[in-house]
C-alpha positions as a Markdown table, in Angstrom:
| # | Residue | x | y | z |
|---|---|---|---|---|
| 1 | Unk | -17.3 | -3.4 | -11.0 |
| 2 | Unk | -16.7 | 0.1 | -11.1 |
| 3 | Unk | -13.2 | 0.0 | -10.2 |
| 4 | Unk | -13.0 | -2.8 | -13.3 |
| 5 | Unk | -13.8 | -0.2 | -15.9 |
| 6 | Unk | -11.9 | 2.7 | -13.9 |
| 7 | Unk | -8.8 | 0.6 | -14.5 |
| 8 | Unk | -9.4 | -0.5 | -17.8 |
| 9 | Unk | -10.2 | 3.0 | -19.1 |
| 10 | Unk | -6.5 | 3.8 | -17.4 |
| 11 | Unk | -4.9 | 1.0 | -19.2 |
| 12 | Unk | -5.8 | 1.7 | -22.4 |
| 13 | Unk | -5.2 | 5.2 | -22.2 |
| 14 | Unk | -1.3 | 4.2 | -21.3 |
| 15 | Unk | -1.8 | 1.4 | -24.1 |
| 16 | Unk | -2.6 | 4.5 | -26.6 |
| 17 | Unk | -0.2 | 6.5 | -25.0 |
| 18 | Unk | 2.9 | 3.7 | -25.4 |
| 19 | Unk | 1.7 | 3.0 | -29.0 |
| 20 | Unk | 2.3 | 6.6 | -29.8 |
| 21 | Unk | 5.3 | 6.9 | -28.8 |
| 22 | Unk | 7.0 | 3.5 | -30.3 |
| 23 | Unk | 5.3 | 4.7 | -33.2 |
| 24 | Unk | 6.4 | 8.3 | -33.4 |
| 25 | Unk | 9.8 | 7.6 | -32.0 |
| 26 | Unk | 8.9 | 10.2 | -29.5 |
| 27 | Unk | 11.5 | 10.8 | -26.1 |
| 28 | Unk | 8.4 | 11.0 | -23.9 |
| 29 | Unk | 7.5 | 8.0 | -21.5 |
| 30 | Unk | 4.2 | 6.3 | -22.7 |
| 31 | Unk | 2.4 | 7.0 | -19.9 |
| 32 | Unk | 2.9 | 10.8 | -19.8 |
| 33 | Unk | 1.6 | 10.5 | -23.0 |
| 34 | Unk | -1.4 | 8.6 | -22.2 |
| 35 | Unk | -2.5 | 10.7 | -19.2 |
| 36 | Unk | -2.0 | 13.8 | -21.7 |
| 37 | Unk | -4.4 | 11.8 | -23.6 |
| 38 | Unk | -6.7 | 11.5 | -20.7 |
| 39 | Unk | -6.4 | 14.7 | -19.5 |
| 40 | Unk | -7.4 | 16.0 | -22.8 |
| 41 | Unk | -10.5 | 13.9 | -23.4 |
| 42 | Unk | -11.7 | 14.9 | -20.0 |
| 43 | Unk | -11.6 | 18.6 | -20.4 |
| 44 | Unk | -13.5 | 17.6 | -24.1 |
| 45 | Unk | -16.0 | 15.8 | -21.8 |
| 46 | Unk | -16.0 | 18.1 | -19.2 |
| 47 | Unk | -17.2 | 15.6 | -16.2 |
| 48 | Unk | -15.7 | 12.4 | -14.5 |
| 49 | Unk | -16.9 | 9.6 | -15.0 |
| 50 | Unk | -18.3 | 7.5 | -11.8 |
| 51 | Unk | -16.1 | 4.5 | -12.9 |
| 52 | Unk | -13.1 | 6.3 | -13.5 |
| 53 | Unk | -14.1 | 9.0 | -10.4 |
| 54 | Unk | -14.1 | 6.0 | -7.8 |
| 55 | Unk | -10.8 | 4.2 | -9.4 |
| 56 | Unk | -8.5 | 7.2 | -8.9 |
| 57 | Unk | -10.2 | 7.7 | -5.2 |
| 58 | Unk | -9.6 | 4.1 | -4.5 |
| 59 | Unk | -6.0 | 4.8 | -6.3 |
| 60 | Unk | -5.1 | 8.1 | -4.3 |
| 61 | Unk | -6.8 | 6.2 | -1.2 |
| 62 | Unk | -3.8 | 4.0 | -1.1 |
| 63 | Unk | -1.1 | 6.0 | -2.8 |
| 64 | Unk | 2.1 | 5.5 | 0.3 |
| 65 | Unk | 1.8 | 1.4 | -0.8 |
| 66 | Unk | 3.0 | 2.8 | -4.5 |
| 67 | Unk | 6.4 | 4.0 | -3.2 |
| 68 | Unk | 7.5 | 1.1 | -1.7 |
| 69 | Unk | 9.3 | -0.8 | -4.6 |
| 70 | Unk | 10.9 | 2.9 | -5.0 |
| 71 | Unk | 12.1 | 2.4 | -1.3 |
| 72 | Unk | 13.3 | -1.1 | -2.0 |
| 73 | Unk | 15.0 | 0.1 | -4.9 |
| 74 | Unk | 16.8 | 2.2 | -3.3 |
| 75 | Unk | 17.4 | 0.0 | -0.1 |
| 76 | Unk | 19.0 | -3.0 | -3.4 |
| 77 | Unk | 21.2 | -0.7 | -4.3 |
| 78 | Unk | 22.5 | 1.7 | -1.6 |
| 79 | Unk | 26.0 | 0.8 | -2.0 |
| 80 | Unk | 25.7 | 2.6 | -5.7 |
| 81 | Unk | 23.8 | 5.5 | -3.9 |
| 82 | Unk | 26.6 | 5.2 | -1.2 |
| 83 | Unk | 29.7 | 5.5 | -4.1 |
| 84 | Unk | 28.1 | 7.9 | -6.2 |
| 85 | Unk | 26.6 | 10.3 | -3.6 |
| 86 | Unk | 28.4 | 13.6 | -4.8 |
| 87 | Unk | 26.9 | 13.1 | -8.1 |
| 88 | Unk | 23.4 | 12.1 | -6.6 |
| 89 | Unk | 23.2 | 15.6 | -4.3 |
| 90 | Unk | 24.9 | 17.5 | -6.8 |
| 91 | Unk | 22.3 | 16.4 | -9.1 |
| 92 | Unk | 19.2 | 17.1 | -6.1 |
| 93 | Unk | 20.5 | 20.6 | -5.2 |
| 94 | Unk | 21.0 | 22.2 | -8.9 |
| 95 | Unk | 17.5 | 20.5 | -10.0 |
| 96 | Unk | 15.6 | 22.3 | -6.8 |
| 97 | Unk | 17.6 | 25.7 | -7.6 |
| 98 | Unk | 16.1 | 25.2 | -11.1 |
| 99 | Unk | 12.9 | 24.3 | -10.2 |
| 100 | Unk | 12.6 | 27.1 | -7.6 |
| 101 | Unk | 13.6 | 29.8 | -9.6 |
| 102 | Unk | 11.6 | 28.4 | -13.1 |
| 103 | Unk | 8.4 | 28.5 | -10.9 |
| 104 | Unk | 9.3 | 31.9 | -9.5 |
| 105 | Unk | 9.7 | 33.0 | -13.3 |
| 106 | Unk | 6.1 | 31.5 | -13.9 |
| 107 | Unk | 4.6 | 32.8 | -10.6 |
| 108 | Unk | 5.9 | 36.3 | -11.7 |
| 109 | Unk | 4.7 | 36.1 | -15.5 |
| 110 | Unk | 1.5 | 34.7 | -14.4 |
| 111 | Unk | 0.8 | 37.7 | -11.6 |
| 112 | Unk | 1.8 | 40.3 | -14.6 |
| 113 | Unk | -0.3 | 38.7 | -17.3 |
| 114 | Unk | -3.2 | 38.5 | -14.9 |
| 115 | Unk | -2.3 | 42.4 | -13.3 |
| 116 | Unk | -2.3 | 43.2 | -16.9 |
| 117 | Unk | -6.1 | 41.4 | -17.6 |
| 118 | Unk | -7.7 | 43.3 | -14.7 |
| 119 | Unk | -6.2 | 46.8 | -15.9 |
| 120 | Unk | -7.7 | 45.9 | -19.2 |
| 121 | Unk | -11.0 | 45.1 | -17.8 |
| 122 | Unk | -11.3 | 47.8 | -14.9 |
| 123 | Unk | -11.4 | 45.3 | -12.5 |
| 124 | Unk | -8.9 | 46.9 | -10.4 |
């Protein structure tokens, strides 16, 4: 019953979250916005519940079965994936250089700001 509840609570938080966004026009998925929404409220509660605790463990238990309509996706249409490869890598290659050198740029400004806080507190 548990599990029930966990998955109800995780529907209507992407409910809320696709409501928002039809009726904000916003160019965020729904369900981004709804596990904003969740992750907000839990930080506000500042536990887990048991129902929703055992739902994402049963959901995280089995997370490989998720990706396979992605693989079948791709395997229905691999002769547009095989006619438009260039794009496809082009598009893989520049978006890991980007992501790579972003979280450097985050990794370094986090290591300053925090080098920063333990000169201000005489921690180091």
């Amino acid at each position: 019953m548990d599990i029930l509840i966990g998955i109800t609570i995780l529907l209507v938080y992407q409910l809320v979250g696709e409501s928002m966004v039809l009726l904000l026009e916003w160019p965020v998925p729904g369900p981004v916005v709804g596990m904003l929404l969740l992750f907000l409220t839990l930080l506000a509660k500042g536990r887990i519940g048991a129902q929703l605790l055992s739902t994402a463990n049963g959901l995280l238990s089995h997370l490989s079965l998720l990706f396979v309509p992605a693989g079948v996706g791709v395997l229905v249409h691999i002769d547009m994936i095989a006619d438009e490869w260039l794009p496809i890598l082009t598009a893989l290659i520049l978006s890991t250089l980007v992501t790579l050198a972003l979280t450097a740029l985050v990794m370094k400004w986090i290591h300053h700001f925090t080098s920063q806080e333990g000169k201000t507190h005489g921690r180091r």
